[in-house]
C-alpha positions in Angstrom: 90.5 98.6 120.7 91.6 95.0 121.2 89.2 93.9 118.4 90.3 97.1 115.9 93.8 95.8 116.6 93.2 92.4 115.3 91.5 93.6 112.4 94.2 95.7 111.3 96.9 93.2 111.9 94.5 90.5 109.8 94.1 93.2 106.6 98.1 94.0 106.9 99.2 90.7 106.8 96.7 90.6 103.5 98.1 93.5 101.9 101.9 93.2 102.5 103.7 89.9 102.0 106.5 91.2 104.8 105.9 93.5 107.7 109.0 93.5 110.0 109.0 95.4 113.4 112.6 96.7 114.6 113.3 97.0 118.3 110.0 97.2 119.3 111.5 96.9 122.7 112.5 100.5 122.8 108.7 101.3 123.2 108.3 101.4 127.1 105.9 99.1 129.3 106.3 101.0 132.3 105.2 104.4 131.6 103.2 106.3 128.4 104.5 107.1 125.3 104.3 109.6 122.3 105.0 108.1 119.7 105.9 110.5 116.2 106.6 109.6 112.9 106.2 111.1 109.2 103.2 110.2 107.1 104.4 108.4 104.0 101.0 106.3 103.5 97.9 107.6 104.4 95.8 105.3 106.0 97.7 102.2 106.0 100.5 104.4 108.4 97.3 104.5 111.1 96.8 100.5 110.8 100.3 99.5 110.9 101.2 101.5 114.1 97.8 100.7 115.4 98.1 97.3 114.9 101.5 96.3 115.6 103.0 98.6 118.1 102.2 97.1 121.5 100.1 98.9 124.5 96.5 100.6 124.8 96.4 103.8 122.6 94.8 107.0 122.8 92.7 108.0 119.7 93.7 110.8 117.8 92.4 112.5 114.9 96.4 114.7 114.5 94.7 117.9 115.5 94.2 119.6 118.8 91.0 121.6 118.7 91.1 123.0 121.8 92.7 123.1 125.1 90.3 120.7 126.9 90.8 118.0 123.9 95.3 118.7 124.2 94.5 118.0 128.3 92.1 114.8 127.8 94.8 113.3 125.7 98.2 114.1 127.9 95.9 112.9 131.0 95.5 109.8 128.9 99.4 109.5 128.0 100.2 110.7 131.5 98.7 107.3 133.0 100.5 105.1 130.6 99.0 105.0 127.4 100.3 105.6 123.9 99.0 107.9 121.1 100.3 108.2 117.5 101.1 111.6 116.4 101.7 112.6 112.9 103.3 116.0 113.6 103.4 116.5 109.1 99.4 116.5 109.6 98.7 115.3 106.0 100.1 112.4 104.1 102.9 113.1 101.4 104.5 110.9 98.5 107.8 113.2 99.3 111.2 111.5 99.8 111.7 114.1 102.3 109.9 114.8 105.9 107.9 118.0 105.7 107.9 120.7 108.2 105.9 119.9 111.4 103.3 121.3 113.5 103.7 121.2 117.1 100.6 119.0 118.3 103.5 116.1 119.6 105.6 119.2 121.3 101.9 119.8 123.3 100.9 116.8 124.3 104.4 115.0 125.1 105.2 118.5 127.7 101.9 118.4 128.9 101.6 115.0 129.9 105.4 115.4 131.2 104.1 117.9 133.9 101.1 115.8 134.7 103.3 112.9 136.0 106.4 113.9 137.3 107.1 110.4 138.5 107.1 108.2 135.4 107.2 110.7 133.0 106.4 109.8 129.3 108.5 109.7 126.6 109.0 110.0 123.0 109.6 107.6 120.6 110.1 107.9 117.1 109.0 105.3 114.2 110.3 105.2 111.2 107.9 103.6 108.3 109.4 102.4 105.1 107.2 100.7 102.1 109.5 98.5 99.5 106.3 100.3 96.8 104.0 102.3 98.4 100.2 101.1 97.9 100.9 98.4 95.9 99.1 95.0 96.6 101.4 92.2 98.1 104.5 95.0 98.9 106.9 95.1 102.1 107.0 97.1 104.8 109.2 97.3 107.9 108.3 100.2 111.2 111.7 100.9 113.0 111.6 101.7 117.0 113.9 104.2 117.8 115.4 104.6 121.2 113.3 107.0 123.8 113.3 110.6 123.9 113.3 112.5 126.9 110.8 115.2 127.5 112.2 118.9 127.9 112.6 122.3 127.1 109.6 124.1 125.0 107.2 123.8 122.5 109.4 125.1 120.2 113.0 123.5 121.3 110.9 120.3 121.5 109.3 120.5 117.9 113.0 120.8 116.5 113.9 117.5 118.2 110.7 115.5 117.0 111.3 117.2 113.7 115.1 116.1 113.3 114.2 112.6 114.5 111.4 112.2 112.3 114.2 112.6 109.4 116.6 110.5 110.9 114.1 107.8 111.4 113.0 107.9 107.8 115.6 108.0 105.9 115.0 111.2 104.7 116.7 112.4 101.3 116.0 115.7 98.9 115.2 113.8 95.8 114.2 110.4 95.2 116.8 109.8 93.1 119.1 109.9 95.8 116.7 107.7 98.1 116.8 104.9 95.7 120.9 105.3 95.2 120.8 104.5 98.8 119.5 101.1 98.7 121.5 99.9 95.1 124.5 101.1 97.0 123.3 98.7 100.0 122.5 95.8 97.6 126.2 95.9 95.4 127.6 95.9 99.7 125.1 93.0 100.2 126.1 90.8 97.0 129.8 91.3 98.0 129.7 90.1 101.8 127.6 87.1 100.3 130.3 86.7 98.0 133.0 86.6 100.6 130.7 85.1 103.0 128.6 82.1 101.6 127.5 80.9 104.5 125.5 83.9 105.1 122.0 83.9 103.9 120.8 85.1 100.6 117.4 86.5 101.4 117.7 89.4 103.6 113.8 90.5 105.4 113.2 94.3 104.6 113.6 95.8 107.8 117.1 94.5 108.2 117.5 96.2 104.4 116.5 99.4 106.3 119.1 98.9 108.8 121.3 98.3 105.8 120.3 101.5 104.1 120.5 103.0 107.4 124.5 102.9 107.1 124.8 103.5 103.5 123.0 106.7 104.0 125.4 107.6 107.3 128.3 107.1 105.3 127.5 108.6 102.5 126.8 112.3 104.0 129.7 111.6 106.4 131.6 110.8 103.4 130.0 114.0 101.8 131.8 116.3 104.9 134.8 114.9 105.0 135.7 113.3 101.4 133.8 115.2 99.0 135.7 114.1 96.0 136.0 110.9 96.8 132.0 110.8 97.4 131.4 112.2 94.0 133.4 109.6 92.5 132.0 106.5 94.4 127.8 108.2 93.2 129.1 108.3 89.6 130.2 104.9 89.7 127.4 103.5 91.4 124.9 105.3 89.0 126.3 104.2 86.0 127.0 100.2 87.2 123.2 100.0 88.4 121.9 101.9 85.3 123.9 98.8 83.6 122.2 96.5 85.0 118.7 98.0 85.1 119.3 98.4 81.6 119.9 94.2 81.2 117.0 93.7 84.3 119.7 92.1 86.3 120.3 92.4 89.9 124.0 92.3 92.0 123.4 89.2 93.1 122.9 87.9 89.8 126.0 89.0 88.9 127.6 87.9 91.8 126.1 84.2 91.8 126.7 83.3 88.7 128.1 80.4 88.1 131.9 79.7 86.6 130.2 77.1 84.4 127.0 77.7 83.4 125.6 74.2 82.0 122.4 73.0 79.9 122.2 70.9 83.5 121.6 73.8 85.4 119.4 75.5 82.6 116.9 72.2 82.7 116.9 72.2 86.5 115.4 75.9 86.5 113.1 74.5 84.0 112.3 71.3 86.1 111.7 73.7 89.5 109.5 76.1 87.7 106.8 73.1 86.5 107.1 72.0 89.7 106.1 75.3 91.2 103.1 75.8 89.4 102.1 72.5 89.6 101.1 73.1 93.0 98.6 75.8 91.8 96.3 73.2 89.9 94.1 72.4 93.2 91.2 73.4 95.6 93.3 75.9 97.3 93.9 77.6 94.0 89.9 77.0 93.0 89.1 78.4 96.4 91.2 81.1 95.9 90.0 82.1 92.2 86.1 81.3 93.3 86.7 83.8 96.9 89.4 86.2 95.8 89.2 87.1 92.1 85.8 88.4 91.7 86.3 91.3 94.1 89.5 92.0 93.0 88.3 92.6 89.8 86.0 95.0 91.3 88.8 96.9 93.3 90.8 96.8 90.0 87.5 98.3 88.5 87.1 101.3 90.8 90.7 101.8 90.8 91.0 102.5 87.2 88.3 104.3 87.1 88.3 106.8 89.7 92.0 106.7 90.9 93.6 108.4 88.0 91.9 111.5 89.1 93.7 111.4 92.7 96.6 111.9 94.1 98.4 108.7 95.2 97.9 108.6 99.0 94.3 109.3 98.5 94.3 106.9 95.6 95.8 104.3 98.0 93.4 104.7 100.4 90.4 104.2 97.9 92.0 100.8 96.9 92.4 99.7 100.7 88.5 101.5 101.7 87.0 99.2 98.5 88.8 95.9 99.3 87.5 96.4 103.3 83.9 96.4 102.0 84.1 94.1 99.0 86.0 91.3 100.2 83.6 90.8 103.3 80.3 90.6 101.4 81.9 88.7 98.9 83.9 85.9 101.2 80.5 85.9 103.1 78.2 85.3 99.0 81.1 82.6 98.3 81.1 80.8 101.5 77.5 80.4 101.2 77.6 78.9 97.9 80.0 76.4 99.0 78.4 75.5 102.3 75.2 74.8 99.7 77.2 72.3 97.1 78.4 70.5 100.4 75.3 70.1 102.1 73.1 69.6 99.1 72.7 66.1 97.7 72.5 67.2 94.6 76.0 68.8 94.8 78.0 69.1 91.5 81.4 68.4 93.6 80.2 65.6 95.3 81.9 62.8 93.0 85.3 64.8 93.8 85.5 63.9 96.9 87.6 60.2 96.2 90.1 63.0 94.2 90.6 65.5 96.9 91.4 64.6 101.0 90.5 68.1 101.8 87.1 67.5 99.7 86.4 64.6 101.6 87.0 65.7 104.9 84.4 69.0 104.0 82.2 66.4 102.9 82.2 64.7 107.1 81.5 67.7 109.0 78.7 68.3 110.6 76.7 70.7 108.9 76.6 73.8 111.3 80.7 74.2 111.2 80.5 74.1 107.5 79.8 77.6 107.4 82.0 78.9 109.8 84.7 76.9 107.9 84.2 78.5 105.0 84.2 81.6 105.7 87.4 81.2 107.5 88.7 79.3 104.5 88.1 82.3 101.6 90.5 84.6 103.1 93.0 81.6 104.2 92.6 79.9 100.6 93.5 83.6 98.9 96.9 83.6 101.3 98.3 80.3 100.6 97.6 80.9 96.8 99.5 84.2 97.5 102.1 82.0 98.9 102.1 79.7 96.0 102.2 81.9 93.3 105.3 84.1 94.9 107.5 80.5 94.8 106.1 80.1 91.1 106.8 83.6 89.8 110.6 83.3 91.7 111.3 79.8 90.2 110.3 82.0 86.7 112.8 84.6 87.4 115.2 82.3 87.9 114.8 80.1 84.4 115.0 83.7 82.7 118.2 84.8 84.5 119.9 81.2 83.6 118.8 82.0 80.1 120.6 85.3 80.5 123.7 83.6 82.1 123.9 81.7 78.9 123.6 84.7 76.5 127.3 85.1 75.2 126.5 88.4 73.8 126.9 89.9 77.7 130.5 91.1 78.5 130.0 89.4 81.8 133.7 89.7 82.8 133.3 93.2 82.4 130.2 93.3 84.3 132.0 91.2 86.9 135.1 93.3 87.4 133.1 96.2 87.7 130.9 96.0 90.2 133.9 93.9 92.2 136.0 96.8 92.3 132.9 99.2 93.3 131.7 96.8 95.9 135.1 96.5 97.5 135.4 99.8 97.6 131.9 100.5 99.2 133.0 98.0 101.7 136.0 98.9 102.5 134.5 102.5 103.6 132.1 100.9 106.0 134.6 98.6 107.2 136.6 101.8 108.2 133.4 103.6 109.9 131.6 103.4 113.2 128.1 103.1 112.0 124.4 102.4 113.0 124.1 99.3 114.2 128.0 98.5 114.9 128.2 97.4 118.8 130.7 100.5 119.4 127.4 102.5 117.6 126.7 105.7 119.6 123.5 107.2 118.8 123.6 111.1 118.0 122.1 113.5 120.5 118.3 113.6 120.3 117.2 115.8 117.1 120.9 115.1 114.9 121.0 113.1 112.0 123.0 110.0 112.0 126.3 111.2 110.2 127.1 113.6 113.1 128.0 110.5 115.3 129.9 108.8 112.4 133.6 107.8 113.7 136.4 106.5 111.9 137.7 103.3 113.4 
């Protein structure tokens, strides 16, 4: 398992350019756990909890055959192991948890009665894709607080089920799902307003958290203010279909500048050529002779057979093709460039009084150059990740000073708008207890977050 572990942490830190882990310390070292989430992402849900929740887990295929294989497992969980449960059974693209089965509800009050002591517990994960099965993407799990095993099958199954919404964020439509995180990012662009000093980047998971409270609020606000609810959706709607309209953001609204100069412009123009200046090396060569090949070939198979399936299966193709491509292909390329190292008759051997890192390839001894290089064809395609990400931002932002310049925006009236909405989202948070607020009191296991919304 150790080994499987690493693996999957090594291919997620490929695929995603963030993976945040909230509270992982709610997952207990002291006595087993079941842990339960919804299924958003096919396979890449099993790697990520796999590979970055901590303890020895018990495998699980999410169905209990019989009642030998139910008594393995809660022996198993009963001794102080983990197992992931996916109580939805299959994967879903929905914006809202399915109805589950009761495979978690099993194991969690069998292995209850088997150790009366320590007993397990269960602990919910929510997990939350920025775009789901796209290359390079975010992701962020949250741990939520322990659950404590009672009742029955059934009265148990209604807790994991209403925890497994609460957890995800769960909304009808996506429409509403995706209001939820503009509202967040209008709140976010207004405390960075009034709050410079705060950082502009925010990590994913602690947008989660973020969207955590605007969706507390807002079916709080739903119960208690309809009117006033109805008023705030309208007016969020129609200021971020606005700005989707112009491709502009809150925060470029918000940041931009009371003068906006031909100084400024230059500089964006200055920082972007010095981005991708960066690109014009071995690390990019390494990258475009290890990486590009088989990602042509992923692209390939994609396009070909993908459109036929659904998009969790589709995913999973992408993510089952890259697992066999790029090792036989890292494995051809490092070969090739072990040979033009070691050869005499190397085409890159007058480089090496251009290149330090050429030169110092050049001075190993030839059995770690091998070795090297295939540790260097998955590094190389990393850092080029790295670099292009700072070269494609320092692009974005020479095309929003080019938009900051365009008098033919009403950018008062952009301004003014989203000030007045963003106070006003703020001020309603401002007035609220809500999830993660110190005062914060977490609804009783199986309720959704707004039943344990206070006013101040």
């Amino acid at each position: 398992m150790g080994l499987q572990n690493w693996f999957s942490r090594v291919l997620m830190s490929t695929w995603f350019r963030e993976i945040s882990v909230i509270d992982i310390e709610n997952l207990p070292t002291d006595r087993g756990a079941v842990i339960v989430s919804w299924h958003p992402g096919g396979l890449f849900d099993n790697m990520l909890t796999q590979g970055l929740l901590p303890g020895e887990q018990v495998k699980f295929d999410g169905f209990l055959n019989d009642d030998e294989e139910l008594e393995n497992i809660a022996t198993e969980v009963a001794s102080g192991k983990n197992v992931v449960v996916f109580p939805e059974g299959e994967s879903h693209s929905s914006p809202k948890s399915k109805e589950i089965q009761d495979n978690a509800a099993r194991i969690a009050l069998r292995s209850a009665e088997l150790n009366t002591e320590k007993p397990p517990v269960i602990i919910p994960v929510g997990i939350h894709y920025s775009k789901k099965h796209l290359f390079r993407e975010r992701v962020a799990l949250t741990v939520e607080r322990p659950i404590e095993i009672t009742g029955n099958v059934e009265d148990l199954s209604k807790i994991i089920s209403g925890e497994i919404t609460r957890s995800s964020l769960s909304r009808d439509d996506w429409k509403d799902r995706e209001l939820i995180w503009k509202a967040r990012s209008i709140i976010h662009a207004e405390r960075l307003r009034k709050n410079p000093e705060m950082k502009d980047l925010v990590t994913y998971g602690e947008g989660v958290i973020g969207a955590r409270r605007v969706r507390a609020a807002w079916e709080w606000m739903s119960l208690n203010n309809r009117e006033k609810c109805d008023d705030l959706e309208q007016r969020t709607r129609s200021h971020m279909g606005k700005l989707e309209s112009l491709d502009l953001k809150p925060h470029h609204v918000d940041n931009r500048p009371q003068s906006v100069t031909t100084k400024g412009f230059l500089k964006s123009i200055f920082l972007w050529l010095f981005a991708w200046s960066f690109m014009l090396g071995f690390v990019t060569f390494s990258a475009i002779v290890g990486s590009f090949p088989p990602f042509l070939f992923v692209v390939s198979v994609d396009r070909f057979f993908g459109p036929k399936m659904e998009d969790t299966k589709r995913g999973a193709l992408k993510l089952y093709t890259a697992l066999v491509a790029y090792p036989i292909w890292w494995f051809i390329s490092a070969s090739a460039f072990t040979w033009a190292l070691l050869s005499d008759s190397s085409p890159i051997a007058g480089l090496a009084d251009y290149s330090m890192i050429i030169q110092f390839l050049f001075s190993l001894p030839a059995v770690l150059v091998l070795p090297l290089m295939l540790w260097w064809m998955p590094t190389a395609g990393k850092l080029q990740m790295k670099l292009y990400s700072k070269g494609k931002s320092s692009w974005r932002r020479m095309r929003l000073w080019a938009k900051w310049r365009d008098s033919s925006l009403d950018w008062d009236d952009l301004c003014a708008t989203q000030k007045k909405l963003a106070s006003d989202l703020v001020q309603i948070g401002d007035g609220l207890i809500l999830p993660g607020d110190e005062d914060w009191k977490n609804p009783i296991p199986g309720q959704d977050d707004h039943t344990s919304v206070t006013l101040r």
